[in-house]
mmCIF entry with sequence, helices, sheets and N, C-alpha, C, O atoms, coordinates in Angstrom:
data_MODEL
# 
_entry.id   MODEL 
# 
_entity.id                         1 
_entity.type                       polymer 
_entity.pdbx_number_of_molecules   1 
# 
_entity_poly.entity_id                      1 
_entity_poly.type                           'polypeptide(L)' 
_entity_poly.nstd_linkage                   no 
_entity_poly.nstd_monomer                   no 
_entity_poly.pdbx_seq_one_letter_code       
;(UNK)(UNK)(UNK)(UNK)(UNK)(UNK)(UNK)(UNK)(UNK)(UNK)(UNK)(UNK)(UNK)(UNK)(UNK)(UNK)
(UNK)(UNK)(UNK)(UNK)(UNK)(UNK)(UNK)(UNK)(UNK)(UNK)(UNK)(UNK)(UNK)(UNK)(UNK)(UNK)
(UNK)(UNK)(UNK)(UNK)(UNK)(UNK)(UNK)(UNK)(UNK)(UNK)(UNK)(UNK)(UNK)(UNK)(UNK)(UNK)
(UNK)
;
_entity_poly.pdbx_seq_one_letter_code_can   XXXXXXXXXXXXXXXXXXXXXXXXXXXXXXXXXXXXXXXXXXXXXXXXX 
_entity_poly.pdbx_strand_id                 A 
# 
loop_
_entity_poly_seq.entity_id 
_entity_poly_seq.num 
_entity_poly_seq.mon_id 
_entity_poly_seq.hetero 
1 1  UNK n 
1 2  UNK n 
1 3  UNK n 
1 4  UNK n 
1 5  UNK n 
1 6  UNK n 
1 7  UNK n 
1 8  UNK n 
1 9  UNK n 
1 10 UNK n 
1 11 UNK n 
1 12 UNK n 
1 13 UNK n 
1 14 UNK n 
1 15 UNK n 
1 16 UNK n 
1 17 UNK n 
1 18 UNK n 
1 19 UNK n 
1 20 UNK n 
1 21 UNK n 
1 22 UNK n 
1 23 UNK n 
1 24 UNK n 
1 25 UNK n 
1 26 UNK n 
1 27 UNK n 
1 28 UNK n 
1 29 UNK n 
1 30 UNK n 
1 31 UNK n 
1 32 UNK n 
1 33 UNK n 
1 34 UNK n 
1 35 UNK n 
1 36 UNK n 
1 37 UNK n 
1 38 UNK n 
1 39 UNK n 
1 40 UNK n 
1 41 UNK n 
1 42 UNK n 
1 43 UNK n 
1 44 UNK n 
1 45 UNK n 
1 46 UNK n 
1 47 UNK n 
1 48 UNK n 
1 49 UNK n 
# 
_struct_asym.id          A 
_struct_asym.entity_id   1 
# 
loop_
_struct_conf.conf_type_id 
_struct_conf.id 
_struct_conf.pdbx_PDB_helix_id 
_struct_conf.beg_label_comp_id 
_struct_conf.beg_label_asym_id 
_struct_conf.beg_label_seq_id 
_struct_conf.pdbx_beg_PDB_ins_code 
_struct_conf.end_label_comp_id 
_struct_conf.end_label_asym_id 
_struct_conf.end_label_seq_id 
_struct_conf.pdbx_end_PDB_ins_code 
_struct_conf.beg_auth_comp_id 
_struct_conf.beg_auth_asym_id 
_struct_conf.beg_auth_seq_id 
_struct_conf.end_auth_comp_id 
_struct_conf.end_auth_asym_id 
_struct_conf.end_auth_seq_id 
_struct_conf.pdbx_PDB_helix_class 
_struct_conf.details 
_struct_conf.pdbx_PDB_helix_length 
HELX_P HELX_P1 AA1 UNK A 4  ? UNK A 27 ? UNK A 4  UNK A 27 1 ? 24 
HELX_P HELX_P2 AA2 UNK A 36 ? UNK A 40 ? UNK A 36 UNK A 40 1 ? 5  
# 
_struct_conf_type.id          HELX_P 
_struct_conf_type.criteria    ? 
_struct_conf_type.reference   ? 
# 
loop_
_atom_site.group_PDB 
_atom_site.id 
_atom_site.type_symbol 
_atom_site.label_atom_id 
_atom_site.label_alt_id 
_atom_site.label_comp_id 
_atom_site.label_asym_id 
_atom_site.label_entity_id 
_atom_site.label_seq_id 
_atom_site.pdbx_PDB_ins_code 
_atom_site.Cartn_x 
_atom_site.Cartn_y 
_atom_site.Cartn_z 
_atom_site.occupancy 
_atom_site.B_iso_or_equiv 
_atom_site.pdbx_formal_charge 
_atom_site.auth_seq_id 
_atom_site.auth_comp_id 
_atom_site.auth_asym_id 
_atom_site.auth_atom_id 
_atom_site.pdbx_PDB_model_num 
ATOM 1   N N  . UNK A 1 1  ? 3.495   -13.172 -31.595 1.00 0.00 ? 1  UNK A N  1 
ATOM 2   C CA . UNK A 1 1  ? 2.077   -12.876 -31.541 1.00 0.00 ? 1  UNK A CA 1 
ATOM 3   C C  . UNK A 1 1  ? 1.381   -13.756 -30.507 1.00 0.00 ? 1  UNK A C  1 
ATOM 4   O O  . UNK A 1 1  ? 0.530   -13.261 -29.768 1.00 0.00 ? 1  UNK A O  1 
ATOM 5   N N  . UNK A 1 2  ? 1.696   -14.972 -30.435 1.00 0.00 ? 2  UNK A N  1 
ATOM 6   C CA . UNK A 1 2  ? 1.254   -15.826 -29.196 1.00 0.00 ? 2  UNK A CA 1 
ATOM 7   C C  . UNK A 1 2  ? 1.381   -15.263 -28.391 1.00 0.00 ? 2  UNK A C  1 
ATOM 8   O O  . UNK A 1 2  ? 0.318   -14.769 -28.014 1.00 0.00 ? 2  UNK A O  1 
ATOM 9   N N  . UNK A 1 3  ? 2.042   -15.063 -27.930 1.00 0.00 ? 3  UNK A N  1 
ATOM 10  C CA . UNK A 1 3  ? 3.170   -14.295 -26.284 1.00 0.00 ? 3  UNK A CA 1 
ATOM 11  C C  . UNK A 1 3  ? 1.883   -13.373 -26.245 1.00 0.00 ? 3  UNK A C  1 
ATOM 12  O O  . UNK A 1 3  ? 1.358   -13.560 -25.147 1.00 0.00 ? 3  UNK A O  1 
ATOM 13  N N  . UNK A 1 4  ? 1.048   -12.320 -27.091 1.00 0.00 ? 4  UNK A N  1 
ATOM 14  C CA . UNK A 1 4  ? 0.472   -11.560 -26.643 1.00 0.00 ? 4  UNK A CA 1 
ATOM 15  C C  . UNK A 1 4  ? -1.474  -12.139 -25.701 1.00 0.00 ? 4  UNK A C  1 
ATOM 16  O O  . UNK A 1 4  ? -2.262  -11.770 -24.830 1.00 0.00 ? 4  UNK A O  1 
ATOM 17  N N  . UNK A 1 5  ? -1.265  -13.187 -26.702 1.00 0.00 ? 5  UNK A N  1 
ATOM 18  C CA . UNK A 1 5  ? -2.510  -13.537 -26.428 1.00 0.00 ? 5  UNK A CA 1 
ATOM 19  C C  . UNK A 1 5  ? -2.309  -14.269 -24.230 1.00 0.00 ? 5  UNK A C  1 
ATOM 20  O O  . UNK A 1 5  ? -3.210  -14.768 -23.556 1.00 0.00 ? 5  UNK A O  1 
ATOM 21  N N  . UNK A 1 6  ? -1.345  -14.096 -23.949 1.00 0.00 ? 6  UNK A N  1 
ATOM 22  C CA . UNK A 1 6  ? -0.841  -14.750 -22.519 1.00 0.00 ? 6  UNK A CA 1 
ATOM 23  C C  . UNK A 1 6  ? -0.528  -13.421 -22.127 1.00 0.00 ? 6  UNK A C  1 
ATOM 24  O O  . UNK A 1 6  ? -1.279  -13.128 -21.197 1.00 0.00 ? 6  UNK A O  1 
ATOM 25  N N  . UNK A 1 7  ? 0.305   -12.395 -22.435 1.00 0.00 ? 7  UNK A N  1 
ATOM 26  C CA . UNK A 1 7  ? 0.505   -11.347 -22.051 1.00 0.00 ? 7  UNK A CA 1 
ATOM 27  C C  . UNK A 1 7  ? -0.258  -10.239 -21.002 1.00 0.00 ? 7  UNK A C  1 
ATOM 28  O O  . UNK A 1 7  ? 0.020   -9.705  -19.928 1.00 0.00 ? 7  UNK A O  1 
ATOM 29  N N  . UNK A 1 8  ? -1.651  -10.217 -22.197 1.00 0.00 ? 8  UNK A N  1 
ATOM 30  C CA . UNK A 1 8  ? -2.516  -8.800  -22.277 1.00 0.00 ? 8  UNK A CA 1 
ATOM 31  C C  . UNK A 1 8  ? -3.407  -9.570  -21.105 1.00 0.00 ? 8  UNK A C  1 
ATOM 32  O O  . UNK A 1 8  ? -3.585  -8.856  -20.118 1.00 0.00 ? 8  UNK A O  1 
ATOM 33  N N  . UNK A 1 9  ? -4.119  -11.159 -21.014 1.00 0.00 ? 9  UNK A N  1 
ATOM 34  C CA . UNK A 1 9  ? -4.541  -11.108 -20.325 1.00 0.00 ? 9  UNK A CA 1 
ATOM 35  C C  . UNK A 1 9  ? -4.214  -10.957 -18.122 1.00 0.00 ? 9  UNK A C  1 
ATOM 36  O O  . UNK A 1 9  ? -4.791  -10.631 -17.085 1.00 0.00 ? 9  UNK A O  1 
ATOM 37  N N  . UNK A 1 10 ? -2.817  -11.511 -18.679 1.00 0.00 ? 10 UNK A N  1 
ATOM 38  C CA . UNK A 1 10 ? -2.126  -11.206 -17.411 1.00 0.00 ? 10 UNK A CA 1 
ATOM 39  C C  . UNK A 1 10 ? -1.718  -9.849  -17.187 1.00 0.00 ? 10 UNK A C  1 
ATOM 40  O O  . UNK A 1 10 ? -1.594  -9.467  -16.023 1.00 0.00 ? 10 UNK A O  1 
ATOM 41  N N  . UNK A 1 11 ? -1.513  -9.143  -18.053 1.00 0.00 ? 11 UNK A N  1 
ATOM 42  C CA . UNK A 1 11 ? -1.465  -7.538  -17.207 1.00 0.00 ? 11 UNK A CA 1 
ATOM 43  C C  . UNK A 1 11 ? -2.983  -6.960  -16.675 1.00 0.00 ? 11 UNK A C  1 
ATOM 44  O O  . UNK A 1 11 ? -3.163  -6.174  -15.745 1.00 0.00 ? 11 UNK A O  1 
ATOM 45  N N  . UNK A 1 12 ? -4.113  -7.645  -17.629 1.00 0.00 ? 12 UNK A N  1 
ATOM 46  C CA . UNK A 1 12 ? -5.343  -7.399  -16.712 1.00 0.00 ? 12 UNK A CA 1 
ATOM 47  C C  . UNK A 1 12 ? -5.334  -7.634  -15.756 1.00 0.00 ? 12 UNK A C  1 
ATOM 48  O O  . UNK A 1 12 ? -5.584  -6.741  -14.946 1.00 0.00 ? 12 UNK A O  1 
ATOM 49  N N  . UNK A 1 13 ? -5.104  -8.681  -15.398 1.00 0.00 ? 13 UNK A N  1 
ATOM 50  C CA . UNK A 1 13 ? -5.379  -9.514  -14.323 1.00 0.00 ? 13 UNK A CA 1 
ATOM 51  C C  . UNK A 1 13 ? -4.590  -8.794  -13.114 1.00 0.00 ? 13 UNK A C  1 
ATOM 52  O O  . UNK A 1 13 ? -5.181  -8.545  -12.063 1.00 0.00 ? 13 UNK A O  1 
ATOM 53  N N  . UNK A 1 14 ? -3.510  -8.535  -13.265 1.00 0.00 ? 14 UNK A N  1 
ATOM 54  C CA . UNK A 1 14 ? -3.014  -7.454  -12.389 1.00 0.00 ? 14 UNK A CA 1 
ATOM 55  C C  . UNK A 1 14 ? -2.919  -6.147  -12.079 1.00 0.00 ? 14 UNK A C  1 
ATOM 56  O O  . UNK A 1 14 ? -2.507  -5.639  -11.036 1.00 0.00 ? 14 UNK A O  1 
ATOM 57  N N  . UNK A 1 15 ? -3.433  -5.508  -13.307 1.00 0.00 ? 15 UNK A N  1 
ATOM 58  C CA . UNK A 1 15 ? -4.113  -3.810  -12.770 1.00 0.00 ? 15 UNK A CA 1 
ATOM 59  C C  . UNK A 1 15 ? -5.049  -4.613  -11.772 1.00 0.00 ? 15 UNK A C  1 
ATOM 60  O O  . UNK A 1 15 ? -4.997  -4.235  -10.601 1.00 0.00 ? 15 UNK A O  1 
ATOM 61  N N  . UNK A 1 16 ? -5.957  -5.741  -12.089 1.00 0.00 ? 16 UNK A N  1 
ATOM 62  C CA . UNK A 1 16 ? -7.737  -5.722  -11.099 1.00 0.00 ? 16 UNK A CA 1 
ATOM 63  C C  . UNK A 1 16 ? -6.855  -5.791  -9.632  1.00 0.00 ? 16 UNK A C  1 
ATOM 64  O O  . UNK A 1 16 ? -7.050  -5.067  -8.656  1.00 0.00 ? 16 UNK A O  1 
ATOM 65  N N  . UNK A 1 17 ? -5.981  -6.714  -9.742  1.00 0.00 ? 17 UNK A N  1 
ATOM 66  C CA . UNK A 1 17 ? -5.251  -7.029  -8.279  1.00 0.00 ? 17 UNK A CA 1 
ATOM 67  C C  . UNK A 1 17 ? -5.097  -5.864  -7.807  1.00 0.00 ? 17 UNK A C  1 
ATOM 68  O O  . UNK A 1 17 ? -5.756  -5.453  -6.851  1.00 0.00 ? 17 UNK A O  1 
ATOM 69  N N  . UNK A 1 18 ? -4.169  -5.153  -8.441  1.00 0.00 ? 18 UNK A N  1 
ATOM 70  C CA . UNK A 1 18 ? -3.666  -4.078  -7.970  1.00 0.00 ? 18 UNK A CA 1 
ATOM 71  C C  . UNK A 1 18 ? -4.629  -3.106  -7.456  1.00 0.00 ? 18 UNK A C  1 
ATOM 72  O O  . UNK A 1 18 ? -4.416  -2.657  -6.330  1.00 0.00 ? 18 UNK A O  1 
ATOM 73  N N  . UNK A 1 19 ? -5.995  -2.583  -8.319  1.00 0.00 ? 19 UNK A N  1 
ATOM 74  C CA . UNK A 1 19 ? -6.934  -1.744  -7.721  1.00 0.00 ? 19 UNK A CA 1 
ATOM 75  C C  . UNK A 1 19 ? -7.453  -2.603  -6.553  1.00 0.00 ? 19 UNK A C  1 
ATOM 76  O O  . UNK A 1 19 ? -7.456  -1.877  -5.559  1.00 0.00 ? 19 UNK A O  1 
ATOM 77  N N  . UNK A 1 20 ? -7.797  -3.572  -6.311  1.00 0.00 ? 20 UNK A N  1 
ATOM 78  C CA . UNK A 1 20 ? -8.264  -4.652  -5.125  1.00 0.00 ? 20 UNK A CA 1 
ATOM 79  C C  . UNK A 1 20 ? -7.606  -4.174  -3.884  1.00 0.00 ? 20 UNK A C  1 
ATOM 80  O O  . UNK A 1 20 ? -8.192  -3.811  -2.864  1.00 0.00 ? 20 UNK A O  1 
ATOM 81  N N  . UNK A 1 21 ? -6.374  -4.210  -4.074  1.00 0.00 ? 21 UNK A N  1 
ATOM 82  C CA . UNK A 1 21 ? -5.307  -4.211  -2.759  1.00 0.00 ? 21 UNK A CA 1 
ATOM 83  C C  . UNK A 1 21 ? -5.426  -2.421  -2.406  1.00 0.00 ? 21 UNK A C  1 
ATOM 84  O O  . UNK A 1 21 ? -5.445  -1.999  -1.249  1.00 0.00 ? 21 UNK A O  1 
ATOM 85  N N  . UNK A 1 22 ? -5.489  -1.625  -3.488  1.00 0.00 ? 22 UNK A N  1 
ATOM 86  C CA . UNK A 1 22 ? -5.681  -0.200  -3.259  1.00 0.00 ? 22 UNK A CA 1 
ATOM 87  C C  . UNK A 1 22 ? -6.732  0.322   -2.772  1.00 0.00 ? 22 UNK A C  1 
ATOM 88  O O  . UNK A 1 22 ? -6.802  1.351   -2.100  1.00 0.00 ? 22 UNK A O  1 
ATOM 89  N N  . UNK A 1 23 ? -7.716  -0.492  -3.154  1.00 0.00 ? 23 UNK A N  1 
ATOM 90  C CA . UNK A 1 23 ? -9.061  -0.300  -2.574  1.00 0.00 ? 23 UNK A CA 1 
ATOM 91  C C  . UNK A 1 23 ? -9.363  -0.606  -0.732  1.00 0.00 ? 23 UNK A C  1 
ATOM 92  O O  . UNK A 1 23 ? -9.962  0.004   0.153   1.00 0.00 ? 23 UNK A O  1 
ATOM 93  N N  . UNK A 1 24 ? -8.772  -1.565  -0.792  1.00 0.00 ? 24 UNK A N  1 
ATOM 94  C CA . UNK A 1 24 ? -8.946  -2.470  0.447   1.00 0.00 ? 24 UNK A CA 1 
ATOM 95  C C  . UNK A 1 24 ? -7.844  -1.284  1.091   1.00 0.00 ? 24 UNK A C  1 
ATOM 96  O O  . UNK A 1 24 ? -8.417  -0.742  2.036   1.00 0.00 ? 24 UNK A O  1 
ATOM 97  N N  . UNK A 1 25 ? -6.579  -0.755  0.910   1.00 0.00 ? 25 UNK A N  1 
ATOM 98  C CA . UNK A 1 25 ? -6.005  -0.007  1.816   1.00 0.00 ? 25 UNK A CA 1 
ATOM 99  C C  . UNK A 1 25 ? -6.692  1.061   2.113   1.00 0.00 ? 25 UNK A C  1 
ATOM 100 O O  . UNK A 1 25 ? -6.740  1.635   3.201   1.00 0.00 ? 25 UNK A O  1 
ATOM 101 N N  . UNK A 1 26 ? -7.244  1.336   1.099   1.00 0.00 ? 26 UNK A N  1 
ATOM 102 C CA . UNK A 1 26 ? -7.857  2.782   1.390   1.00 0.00 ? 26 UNK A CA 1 
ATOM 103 C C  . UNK A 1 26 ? -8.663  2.482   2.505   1.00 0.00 ? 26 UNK A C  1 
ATOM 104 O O  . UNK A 1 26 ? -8.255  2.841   3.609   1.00 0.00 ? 26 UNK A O  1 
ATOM 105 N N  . UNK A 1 27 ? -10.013 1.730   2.385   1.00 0.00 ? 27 UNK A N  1 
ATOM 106 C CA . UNK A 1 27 ? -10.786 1.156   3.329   1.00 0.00 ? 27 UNK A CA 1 
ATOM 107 C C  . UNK A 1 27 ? -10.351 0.983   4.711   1.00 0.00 ? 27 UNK A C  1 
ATOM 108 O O  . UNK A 1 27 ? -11.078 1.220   5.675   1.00 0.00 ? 27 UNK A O  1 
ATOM 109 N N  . UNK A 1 28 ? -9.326  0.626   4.775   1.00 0.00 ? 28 UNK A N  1 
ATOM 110 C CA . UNK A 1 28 ? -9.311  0.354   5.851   1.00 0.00 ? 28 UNK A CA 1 
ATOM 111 C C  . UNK A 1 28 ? -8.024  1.573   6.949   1.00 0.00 ? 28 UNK A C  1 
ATOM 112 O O  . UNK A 1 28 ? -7.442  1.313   8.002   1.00 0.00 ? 28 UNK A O  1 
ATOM 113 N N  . UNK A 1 29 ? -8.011  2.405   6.397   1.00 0.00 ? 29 UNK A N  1 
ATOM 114 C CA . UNK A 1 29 ? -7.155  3.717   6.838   1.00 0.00 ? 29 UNK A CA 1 
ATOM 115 C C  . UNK A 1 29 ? -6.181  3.785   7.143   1.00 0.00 ? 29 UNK A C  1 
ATOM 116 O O  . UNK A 1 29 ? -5.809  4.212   8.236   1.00 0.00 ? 29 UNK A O  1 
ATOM 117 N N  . UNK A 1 30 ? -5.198  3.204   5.876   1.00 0.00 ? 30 UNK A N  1 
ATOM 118 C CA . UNK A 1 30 ? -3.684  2.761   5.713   1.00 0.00 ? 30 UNK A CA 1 
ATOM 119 C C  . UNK A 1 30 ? -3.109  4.341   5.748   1.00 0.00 ? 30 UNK A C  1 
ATOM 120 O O  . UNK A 1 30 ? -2.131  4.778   6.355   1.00 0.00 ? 30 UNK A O  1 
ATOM 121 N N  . UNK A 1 31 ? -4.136  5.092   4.817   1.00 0.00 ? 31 UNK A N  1 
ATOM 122 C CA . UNK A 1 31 ? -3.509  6.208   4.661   1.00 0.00 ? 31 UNK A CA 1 
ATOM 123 C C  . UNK A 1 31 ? -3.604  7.621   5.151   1.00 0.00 ? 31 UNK A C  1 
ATOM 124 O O  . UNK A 1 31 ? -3.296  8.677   4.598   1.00 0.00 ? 31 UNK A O  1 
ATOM 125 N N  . UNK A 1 32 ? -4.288  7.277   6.751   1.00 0.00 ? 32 UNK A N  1 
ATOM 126 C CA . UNK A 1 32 ? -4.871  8.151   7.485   1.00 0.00 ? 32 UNK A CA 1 
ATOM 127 C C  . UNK A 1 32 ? -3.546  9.251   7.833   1.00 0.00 ? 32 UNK A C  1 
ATOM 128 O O  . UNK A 1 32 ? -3.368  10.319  7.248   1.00 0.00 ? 32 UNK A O  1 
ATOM 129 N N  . UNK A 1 33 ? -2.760  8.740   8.839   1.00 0.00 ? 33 UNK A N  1 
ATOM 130 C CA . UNK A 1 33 ? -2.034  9.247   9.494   1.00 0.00 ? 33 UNK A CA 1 
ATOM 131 C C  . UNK A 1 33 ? -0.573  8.912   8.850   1.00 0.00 ? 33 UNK A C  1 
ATOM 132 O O  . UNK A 1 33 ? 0.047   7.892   9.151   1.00 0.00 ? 33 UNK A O  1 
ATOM 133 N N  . UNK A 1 34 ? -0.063  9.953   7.867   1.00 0.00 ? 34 UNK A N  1 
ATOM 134 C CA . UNK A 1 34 ? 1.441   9.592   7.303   1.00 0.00 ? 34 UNK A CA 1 
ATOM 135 C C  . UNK A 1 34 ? 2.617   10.467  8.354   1.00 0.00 ? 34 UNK A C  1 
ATOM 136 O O  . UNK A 1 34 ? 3.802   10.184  8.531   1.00 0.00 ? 34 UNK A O  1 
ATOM 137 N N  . UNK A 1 35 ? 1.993   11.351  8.818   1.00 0.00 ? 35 UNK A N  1 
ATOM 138 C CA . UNK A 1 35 ? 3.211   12.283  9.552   1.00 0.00 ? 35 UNK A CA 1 
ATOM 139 C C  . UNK A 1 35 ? 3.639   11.722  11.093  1.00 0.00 ? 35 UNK A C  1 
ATOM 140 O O  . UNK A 1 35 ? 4.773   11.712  11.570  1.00 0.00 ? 35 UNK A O  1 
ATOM 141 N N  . UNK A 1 36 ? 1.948   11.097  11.941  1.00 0.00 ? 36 UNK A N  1 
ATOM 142 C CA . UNK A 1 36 ? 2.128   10.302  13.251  1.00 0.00 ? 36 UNK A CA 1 
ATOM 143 C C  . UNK A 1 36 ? 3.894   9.734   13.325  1.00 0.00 ? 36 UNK A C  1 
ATOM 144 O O  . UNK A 1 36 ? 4.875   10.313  13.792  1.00 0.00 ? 36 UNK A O  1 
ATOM 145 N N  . UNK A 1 37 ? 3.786   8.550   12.741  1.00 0.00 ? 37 UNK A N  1 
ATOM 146 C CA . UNK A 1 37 ? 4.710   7.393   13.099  1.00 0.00 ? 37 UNK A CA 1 
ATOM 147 C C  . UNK A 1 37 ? 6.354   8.094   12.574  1.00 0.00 ? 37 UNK A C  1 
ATOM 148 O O  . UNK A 1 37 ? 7.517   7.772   12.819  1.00 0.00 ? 37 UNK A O  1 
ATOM 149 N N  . UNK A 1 38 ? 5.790   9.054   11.849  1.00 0.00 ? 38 UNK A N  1 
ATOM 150 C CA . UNK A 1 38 ? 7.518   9.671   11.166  1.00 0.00 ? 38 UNK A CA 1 
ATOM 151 C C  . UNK A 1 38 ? 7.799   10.409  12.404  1.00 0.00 ? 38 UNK A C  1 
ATOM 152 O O  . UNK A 1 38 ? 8.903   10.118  12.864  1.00 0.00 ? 38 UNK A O  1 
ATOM 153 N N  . UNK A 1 39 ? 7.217   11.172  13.003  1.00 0.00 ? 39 UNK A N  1 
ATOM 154 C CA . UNK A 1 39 ? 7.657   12.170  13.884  1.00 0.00 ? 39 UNK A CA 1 
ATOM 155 C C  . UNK A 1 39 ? 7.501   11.471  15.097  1.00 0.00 ? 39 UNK A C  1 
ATOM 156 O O  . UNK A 1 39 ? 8.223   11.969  15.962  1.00 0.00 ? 39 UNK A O  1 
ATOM 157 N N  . UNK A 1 40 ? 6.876   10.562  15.480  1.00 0.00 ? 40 UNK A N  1 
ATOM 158 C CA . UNK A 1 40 ? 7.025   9.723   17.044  1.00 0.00 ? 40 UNK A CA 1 
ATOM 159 C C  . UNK A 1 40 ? 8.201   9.110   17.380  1.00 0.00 ? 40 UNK A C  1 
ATOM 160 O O  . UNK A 1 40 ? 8.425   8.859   18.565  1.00 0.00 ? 40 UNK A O  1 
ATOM 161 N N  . UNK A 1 41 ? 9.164   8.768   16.331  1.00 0.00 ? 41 UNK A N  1 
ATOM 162 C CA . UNK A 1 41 ? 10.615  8.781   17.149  1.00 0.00 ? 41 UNK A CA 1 
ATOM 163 C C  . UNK A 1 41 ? 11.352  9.415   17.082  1.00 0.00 ? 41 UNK A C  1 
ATOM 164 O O  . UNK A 1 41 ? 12.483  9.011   17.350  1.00 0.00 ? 41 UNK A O  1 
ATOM 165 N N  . UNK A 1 42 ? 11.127  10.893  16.652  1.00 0.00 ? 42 UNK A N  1 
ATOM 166 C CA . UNK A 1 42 ? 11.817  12.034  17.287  1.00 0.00 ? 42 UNK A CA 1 
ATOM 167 C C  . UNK A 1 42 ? 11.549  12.099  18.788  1.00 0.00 ? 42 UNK A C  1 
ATOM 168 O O  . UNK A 1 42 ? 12.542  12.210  19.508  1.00 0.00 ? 42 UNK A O  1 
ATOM 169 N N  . UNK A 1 43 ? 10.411  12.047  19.328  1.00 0.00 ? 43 UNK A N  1 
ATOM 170 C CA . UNK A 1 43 ? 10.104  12.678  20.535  1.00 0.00 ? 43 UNK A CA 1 
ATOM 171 C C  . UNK A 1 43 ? 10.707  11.584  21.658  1.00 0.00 ? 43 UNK A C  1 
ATOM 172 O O  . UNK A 1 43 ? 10.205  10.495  21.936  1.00 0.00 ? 43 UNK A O  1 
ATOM 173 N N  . UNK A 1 44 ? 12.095  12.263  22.304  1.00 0.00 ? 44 UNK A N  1 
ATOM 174 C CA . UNK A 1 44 ? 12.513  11.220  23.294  1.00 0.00 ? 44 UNK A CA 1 
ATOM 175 C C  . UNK A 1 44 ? 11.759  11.369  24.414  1.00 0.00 ? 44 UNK A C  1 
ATOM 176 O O  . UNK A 1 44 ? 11.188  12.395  24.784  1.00 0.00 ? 44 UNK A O  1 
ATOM 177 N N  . UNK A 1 45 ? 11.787  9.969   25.104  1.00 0.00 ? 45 UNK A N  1 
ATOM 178 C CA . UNK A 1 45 ? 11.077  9.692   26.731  1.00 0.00 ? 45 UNK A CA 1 
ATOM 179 C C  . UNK A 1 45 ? 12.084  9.611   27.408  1.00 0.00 ? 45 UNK A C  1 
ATOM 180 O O  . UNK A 1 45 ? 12.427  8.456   27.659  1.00 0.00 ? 45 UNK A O  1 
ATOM 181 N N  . UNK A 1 46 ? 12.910  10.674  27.944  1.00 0.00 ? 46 UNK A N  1 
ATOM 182 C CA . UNK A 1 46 ? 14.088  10.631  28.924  1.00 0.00 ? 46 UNK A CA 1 
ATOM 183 C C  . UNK A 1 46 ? 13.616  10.294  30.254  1.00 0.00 ? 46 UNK A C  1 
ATOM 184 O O  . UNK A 1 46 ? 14.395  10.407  31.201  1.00 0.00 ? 46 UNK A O  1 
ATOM 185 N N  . UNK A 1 47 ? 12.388  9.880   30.435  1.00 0.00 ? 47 UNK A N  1 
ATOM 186 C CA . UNK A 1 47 ? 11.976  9.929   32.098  1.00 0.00 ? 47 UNK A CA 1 
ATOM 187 C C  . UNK A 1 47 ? 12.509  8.240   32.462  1.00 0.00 ? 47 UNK A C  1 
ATOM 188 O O  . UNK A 1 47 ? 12.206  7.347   31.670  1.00 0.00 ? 47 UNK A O  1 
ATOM 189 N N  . UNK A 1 48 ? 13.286  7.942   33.677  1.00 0.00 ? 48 UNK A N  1 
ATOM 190 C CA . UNK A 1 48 ? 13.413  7.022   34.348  1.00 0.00 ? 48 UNK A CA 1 
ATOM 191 C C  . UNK A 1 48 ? 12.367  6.127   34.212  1.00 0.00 ? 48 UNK A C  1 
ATOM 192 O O  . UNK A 1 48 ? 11.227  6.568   34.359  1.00 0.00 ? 48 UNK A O  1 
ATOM 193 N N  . UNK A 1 49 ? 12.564  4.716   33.909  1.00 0.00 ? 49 UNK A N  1 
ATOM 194 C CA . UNK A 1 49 ? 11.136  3.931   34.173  1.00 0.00 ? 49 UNK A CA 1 
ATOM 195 C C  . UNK A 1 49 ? 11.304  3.362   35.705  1.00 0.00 ? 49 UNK A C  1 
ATOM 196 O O  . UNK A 1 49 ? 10.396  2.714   36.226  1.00 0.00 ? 49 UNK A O  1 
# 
């Protein structure tokens, strides 16, 4: 029963983190472009530099 009273408040404490860090990605347009960077190294640059 102790264990809970240390428990419950530390899983709070880390959903808030967790929405914090989700929030802040969103904000800042982590999740704009998912297809860009997957498909940009398909496209080879065969041209001579």
């Amino acid at each position: 029963m102790d264990s809970l009273y240390i428990l419950i408040p530390l899983s709070l404490a880390l959903i808030v983190f967790i929405i914090i860090v989700l929030s802040w990605a969103i904000k800042n347009d982590q999740f704009d472009d998912l297809q860009g960077p997957a498909e940009s190294i398909l496209m080879d640059d065969d041209t001579p530099k």
